[in-house]
C-alpha angles and dihedrals in degrees: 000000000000136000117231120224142193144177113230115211089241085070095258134125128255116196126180121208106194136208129278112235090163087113113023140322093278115129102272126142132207114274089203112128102230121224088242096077099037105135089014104084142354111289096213081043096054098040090047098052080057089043085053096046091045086052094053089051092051101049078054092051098042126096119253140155088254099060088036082061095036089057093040094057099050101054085047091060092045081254092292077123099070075055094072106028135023124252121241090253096056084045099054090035075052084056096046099056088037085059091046094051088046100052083041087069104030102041114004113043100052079061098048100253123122122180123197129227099268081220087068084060093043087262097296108119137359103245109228110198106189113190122217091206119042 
């Protein structure tokens, strides 16, 4: 497990948490703190805003019989259906970026941290932006 840094060229910090694939290939990212951030934010705070990312992507990714009947009825309606309505995935990956922009406000950015939406990156890593001036 490693985080990925790099220097921008507008002095700020770009740090790459990439994704878990310790049990599977479901979309799960590392819930290390990285050095970087150290004095900069909570630790707990920090670890529990990616725990509850991790735990969005994984109510998109479980099985229900919602998604059971979404699916159904999709395949059903030659998928004319995905046309008129979202899927649950697309809801919860909503809420996930929803949850991101939140904590953005309320938590990152006073301290001169901003993350970006992992669907930006095709789901391969959570973007870190840490700003050397506040």
């Amino acid at each position: 497990m490693e985080v990925t840094t790099r220097l921008t060229s507008e002095h700020s910090i770009k740090l790459f948490i990439q994704r878990d694939y310790s049990e599977g290939t479901a979309v799960k990212f590392q819930e290390r703190f990285p050095a970087e951030l150290e004095g900069k934010i909570d630790r707990g705070k920090f670890v529990d805003i990616i725990r509850h990312v991790n735990s969005i992507y994984a109510e998109a990714e479980s099985l229900s019989c919602k998604a059971f009947m979404e699916n159904c009825c999709a395949c059903l309606t030659g998928y004319l259906l995905l046309l008129c309505m979202p899927t649950h995935y697309e809801k919860c990956v909503r809420r996930a970026a929803q949850y991101i922009s939140e904590e953005n406000d309320r938590t990152l950015t006073q301290n001169g941290i901003f993350m970006i939406d992992p669907m930006e990156k095709g789901l391969r890593c959570i973007e870190v932006c840490i700003s050397s001036n506040r």
